[in-house]
C-alpha angles and dihedrals in degrees: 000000000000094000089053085054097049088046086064105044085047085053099046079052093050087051098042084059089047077072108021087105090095095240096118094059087052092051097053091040093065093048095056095042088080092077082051090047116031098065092068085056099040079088099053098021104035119227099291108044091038080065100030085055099070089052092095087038080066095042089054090040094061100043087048081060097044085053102048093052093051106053099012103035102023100055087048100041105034115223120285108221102188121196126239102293089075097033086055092052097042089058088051086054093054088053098057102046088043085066087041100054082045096058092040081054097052084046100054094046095053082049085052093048105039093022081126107051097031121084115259089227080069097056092045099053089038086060093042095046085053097044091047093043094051095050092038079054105049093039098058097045089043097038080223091149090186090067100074089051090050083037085051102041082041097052099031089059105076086044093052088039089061085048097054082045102054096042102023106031094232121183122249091009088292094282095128087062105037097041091043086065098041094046095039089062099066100045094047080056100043098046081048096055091045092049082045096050094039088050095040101045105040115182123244121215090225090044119111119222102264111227107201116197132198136195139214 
């Protein structure tokens, strides 16, 4: 039984350093840097297209980090292959977040149709609750520990932002201010774990590509 155990804590290691290379907290950085950003272009751009607009900076971010893994990471890491534990839990996760982005949809599209005759405080703690619940999520399914503080600086912004705006008038909302830290943090972190891994693993020119498995 302990050596089950230890299989699966040496497992859950095997699959933290599968993504320990920082490109995750980039990743969800980027996502999130619209609500610092987008208010600066709601004038120019109107609602819909200052949000609309980062839709192709995803798409490059994430091909910059698909990228990235595959000739920076992969060559120095080596690829993890795990066994059907944690394919088994990774389908119940996506499962999960699958009835979570539903809801989170249902939700959006009631804050689209009564946006005008609803309180905004409505809208604001609807956004947080899905933000938290989606990192609190992830994180306990994945054991990433780092996700509830990114969940919590992410969904505690909007409502920090109201308050800035209330006592101290400021602009935006004050989402400029409150989604450029919390954002910030995660990439900060992530660009910081990359520079770490690609210093700390150099590649050697007679070195093979290392393939790590792990069972379930």
């Amino acid at each position: 039984m302990s050596q089950h155990i230890s299989l699966r804590e040496a497992e859950q290691k095997v699959f933290a350093s599968a993504f320990a290379d920082g490109l995750w907290d980039i990743m969800i950085g980027c996502v999130f840097l619209m609500f610092a950003v987008a208010p600066f272009l709601s004038r120019s751009l109107g609602d819909f297209w200052s949000s609309a607009v980062f839709v192709p900076f995803w798409a490059l971010a994430y091909l910059a980090t698909w990228v990235i893994r595959k000739y920076v990471v992969r060559p120095r890491v080596g690829v993890v292959r795990f066994g059907p534990w944690r394919k088994a839990r990774l389908t119940r996760f996506s499962i999960a977040m699958l009835a979570v982005f539903t809801i989170a949809f249902v939700l959006g599209i009631f804050s689209a149709l009564r946006f005008g005759t609803v309180p905004a405080w409505v809208h604001t703690a609807s956004f947080s609750l899905i933000v938290l619940s989606t990192f609190s999520l992830t994180a306990t399914f994945l054991r990433f520990t780092w996700l509830y503080i990114y969940g919590a600086l992410i969904a505690l912004s909007p409502l920090v932002g109201e308050w800035l705006y209330l006592h101290s008038s400021a602009p935006h909302h004050g989402y400029p201010v409150t989604f450029g830290v919390s954002t910030g943090v995660p990439l900060f972190v992530g660009l910081a774990k990359l520079i770490h891994l690609v210093h700390s693993h150099p590649i050697s020119n007679h070195e093979s590509h290392p393939e790590e498995a792990a069972g379930g």
